[in-house]
N, C-alpha and C positions, 0 to 999 in steps of 0.2 A: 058270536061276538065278531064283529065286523073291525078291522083295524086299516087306517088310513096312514102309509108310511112317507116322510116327507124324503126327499135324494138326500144321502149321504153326503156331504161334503165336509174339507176340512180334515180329514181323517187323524191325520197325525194330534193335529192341532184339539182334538175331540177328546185323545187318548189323556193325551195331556190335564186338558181343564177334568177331564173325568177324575184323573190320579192330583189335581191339586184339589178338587173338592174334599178329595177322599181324603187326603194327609189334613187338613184345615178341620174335617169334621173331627179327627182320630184325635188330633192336638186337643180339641178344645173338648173333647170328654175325658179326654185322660187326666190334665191339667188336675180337675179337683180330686183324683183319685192319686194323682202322686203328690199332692200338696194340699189341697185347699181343703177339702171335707175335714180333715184331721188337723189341721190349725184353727178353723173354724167351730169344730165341737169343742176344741181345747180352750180357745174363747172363750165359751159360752158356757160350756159344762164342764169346768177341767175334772169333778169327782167322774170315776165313774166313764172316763170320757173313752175308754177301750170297749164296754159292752154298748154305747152309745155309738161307736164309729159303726160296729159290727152291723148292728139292727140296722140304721140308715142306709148301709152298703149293700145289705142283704134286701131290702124295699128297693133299693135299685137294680139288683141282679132281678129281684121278680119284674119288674118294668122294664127290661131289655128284653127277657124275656118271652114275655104276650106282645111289647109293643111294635118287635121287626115285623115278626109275621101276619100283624094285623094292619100295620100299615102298608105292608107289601101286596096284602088282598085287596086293601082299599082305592092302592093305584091301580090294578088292574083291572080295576070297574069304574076310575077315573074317567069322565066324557066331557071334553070342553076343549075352546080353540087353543088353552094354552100346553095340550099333551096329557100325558098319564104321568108323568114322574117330575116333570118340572115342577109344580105345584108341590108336591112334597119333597122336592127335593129343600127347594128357597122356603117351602112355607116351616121344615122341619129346621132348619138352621136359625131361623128368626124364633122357633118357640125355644131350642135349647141356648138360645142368648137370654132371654126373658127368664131361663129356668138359672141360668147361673148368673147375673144379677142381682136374685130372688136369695138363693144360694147365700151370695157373697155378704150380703146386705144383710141378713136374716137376723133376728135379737135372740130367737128361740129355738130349741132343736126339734119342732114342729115344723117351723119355717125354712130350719135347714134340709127337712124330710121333704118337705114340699118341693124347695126349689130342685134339689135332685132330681125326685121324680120326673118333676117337669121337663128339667135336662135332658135328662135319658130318652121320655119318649120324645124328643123334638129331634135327635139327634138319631134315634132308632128309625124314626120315619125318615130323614135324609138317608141315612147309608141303605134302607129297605128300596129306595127311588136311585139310589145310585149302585145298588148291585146288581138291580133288574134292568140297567142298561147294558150292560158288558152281554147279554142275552138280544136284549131289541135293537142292538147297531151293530153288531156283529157274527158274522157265520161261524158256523161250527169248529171250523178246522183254525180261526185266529182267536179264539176266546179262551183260550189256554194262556196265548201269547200278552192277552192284556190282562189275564188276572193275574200273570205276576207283577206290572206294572199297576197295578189295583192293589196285591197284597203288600207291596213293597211301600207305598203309598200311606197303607192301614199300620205296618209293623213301627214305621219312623215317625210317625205321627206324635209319638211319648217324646224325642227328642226338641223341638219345638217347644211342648210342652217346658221341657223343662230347661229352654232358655229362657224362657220366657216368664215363669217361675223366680228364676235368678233376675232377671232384670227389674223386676215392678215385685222383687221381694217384701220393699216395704207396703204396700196398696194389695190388698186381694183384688179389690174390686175393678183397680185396671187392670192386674194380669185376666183375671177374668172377661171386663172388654174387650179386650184387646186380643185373647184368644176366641170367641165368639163372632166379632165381628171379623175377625178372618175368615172364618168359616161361612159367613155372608156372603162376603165378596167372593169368595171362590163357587158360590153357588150362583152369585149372579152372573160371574165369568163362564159357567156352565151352561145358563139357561139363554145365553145370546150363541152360544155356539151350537149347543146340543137341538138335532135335528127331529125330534121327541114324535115315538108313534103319537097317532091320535087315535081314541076309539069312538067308533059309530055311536052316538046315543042310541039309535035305534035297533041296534045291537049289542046293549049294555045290559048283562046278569044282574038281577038286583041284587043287594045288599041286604041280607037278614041278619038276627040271630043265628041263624043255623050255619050260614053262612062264615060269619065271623070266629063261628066257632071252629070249622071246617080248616080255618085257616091254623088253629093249633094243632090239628092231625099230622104229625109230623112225619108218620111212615104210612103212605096211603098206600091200599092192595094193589098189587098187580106190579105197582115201579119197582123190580126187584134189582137194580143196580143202584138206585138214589136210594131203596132201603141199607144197601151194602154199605154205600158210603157216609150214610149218618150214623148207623154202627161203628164205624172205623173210628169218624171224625170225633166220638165221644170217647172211644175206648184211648186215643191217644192224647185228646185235650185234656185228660186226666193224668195224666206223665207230666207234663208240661206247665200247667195249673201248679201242681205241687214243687216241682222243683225250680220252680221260679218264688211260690209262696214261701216257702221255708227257708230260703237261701241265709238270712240275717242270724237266726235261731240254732241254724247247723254249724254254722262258722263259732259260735255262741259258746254253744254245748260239744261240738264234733272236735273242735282245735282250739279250745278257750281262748277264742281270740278277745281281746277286748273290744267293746262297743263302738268304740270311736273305731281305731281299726277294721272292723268284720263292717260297719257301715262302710266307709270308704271303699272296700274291696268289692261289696257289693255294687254301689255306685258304678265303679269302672269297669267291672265287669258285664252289669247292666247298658253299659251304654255301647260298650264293645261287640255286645250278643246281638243287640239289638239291630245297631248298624251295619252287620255282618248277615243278621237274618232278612232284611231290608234287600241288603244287595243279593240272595241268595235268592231269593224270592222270584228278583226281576231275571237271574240268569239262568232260573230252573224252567221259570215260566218260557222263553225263550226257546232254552235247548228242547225243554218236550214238544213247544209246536212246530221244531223243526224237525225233527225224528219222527213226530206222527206218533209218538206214547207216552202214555201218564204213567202206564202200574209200573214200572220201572223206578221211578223218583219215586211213585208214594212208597213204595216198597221201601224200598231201600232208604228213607227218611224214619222209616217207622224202625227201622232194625237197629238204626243207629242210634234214633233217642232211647230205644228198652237197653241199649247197653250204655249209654253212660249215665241214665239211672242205677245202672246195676255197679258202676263200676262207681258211683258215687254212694251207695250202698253200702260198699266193701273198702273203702279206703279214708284217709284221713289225713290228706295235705293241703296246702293252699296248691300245689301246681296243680293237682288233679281238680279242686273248685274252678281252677280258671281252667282248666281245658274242657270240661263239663260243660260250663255256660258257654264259651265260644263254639263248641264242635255242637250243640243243644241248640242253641240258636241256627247256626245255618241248617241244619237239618229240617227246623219246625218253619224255617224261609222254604225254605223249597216244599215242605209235606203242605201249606196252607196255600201256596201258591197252585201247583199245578191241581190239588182234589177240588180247591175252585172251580179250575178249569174245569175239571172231567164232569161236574157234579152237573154245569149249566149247559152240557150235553145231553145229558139224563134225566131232563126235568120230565114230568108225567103227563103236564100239559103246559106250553110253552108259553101259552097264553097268558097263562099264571105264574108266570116267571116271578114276581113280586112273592106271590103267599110262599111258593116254593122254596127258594132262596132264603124266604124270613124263615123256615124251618129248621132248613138247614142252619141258618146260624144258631139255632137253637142248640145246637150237636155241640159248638163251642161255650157258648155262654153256661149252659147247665153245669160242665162239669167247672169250672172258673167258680161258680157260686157255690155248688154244693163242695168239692171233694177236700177244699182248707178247712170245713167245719166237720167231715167227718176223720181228717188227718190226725187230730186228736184220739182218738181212738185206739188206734196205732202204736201213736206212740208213746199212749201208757200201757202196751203188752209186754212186762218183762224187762230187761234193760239191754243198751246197747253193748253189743260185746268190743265194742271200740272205744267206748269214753262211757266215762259215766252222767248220769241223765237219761231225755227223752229217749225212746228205741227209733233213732233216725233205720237202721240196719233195716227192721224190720218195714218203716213207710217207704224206705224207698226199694225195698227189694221187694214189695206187693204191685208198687207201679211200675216196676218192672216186667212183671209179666202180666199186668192188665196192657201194657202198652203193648208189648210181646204177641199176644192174643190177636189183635189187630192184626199182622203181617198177615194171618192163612185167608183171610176175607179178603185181599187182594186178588190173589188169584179166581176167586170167584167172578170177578169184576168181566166185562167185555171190553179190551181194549179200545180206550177213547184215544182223541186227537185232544 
């Protein structure tokens, strides 16, 4: 596979359009997931309309899914004058507009499955075309330094969302524009700066079935530090998954807070966590590529979220709620930021930076889909010895030491830059 690389220029100005692609694509898929799916089905289906959110959300976790890593394989066999990732970077922003227009518009909850779907992979193939550049523009030793500036970009993206939300509360279908079509412009903003490998046609891997399927192999033999770290990265997405998912239901049941109240707390604590993991993100990413190490931060991220799971486990106030999601948040800013970095060190073949990368997101996305529908489980083992109801005690004192588990497979790692 023959790759034809254009000069660098721009550099700064690179990072930049790179992390506003990335905040504009995150905004405008979050959007129907913190508002519009569930106004939408409630539209349309108010019976019923919580096993309907579920299934629709759940067709969408499988289409994020299959669709990073197969679009990540499919740019790296991309041959044409205009690059390997530009094309899906603009071509996947313009299908996840069409998919939430679809969406927005839909009479039926077919049509709301539909446009979803659509969504997701439009927007699976941009971020698969714009993670496999922080790999193809930059060296080893500063790609640490811009996946925080890449993660920080991806975590703040829900805020946007949900000004946005707020302002064109009455129209779905312009908050929906209007979040889509950002995510346009900042891919077109991308594709006039970004200096895009090209590959040789005549050193282009074809495209098969077998191939495409290759691209779901997510722990391929021999890469035994990119297997470490997708082990890691699912053992703690599932701490994180859940104690973000349940937050409403535990205030609920944990401190019988009332609904209007235990919403509101959630809200501001949600935004607090959020903007804190953002910035945590960009100054973890930073400090590790200036130290020259990652297991340090991922380490020490993973230690802190298994204990304020644990300690959100064992107690029952609102100070300890709000310390939980602020000290949770920056810790999950820094663990997402620098295993970024380390991981696109470790790729198996760099070539394939795209299928690889779309693997790895795989290590997030799985447990985000599965681990809320088996948290049920859980918490009907026995009752909480803190409040009566669901056995919060026991869901979160399990992701405590699934997250836990995680920390000895760092040391296994080869210290990366």
């Amino acid at each position: 596979m023959t790759l034809i690389r254009e000069p660098v220029r721009l550099r700064r100005g690179l990072v930049a359009a790179i992390g506003l692609a990335e905040l504009c694509y995150a905004a405008a898929g979050a959007l129907p997931l913190v508002l519009g799916l569930g106004l939408k089905i409630q539209e349309i289906a108010p019976a019923g309309k919580e096993t309907t959110l579920g299934l629709v959300t759940a067709l969408g976790g499988v289409a994020t899914v299959i669709a990073n890593p197969v679009s990540g394989h499919l740019s790296d066999r991309t041959a044409g004058r205009y690059g390997m990732r530009r094309p899906w970077i603009l071509g996947g922003s313009l299908t996840g507009l069409a998919g939430l227009l679809v969406l927005a518009t839909a009479g039926s909850v077919p049509l709301v499955a539909l446009g979803w779907i659509v969504a997701v992979c439009g927007y699976q193939a941009m971020v698969a075309g714009l993670t496999a550049t922080v790999v193809d523009q930059f060296p080893p030793e500063r790609r640490t330094r811009v996946a925080g500036v890449f993660s920080m970009c991806n975590i703040v993206g829900v805020v946007p969302a949900m000004v946005v939300a707020q302002v064109f509360k009455d129209s779905l279908v312009t908050a929906f524009a209007v979040c889509g079509a950002l995510a346009v412009a900042a891919a077109l903003a991308l594709w006039v700066v970004l200096p895009d490998r090209r590959l040789d046609p005549a050193g282009r891997r074809p495209v098969s079935l077998r191939s495409l399927a290759s691209a779901l192999l997510v722990l391929p033999a021999g890469a035994r530090d990119f297997r470490l770290l997708w082990i890691q990265r699912v053992l703690v997405s599932i701490g994180f998954a859940l104690i973000s998912s349940y937050s409403l239901y535990y205030l609920q049941s944990r401190l019988a807070m009332p609904t209007a109240a235990a919403t509101a707390l959630v809200g501001l604590t949600t935004i607090v966590s959020t903007l804190l993991s953002g910035l945590l993100a960009y100054l973890g990413g930073r400090w590790a590529a200036r130290i020259g190490r990652g297991r340090p931060f991922v380490l020490w991220a993973t230690v802190v979220l298994a204990a304020m799971l644990l300690l959100k486990a064992a107690t029952a106030s609102v100070a300890v709620v709000v310390l939980v999601a602020v000290v949770s948040g920056a810790a999950t800013g820094v663990y997402y930021a620098v295993d970024l970095g380390m991981v696109t060190q470790v790729l198996p073949d760099e070539r394939e930076a795209g299928r690889f990368l779309g693997a790895f997101a795989m290590a997030k996305h799985l447990p985000s889909a599965i681990a809320p529908a088996l948290a049920p489980v859980l918490l009907g083992v026995g009752g909480d010895p803190f409040a009566p109801g669901p056995n919060y005690f026991l869901l979160f004192l399990a992701c405590a030491v699934v997250t836990a588990a995680a920390a000895p497979l760092v040391g296994l790692l080869r210290d990366v830059r």
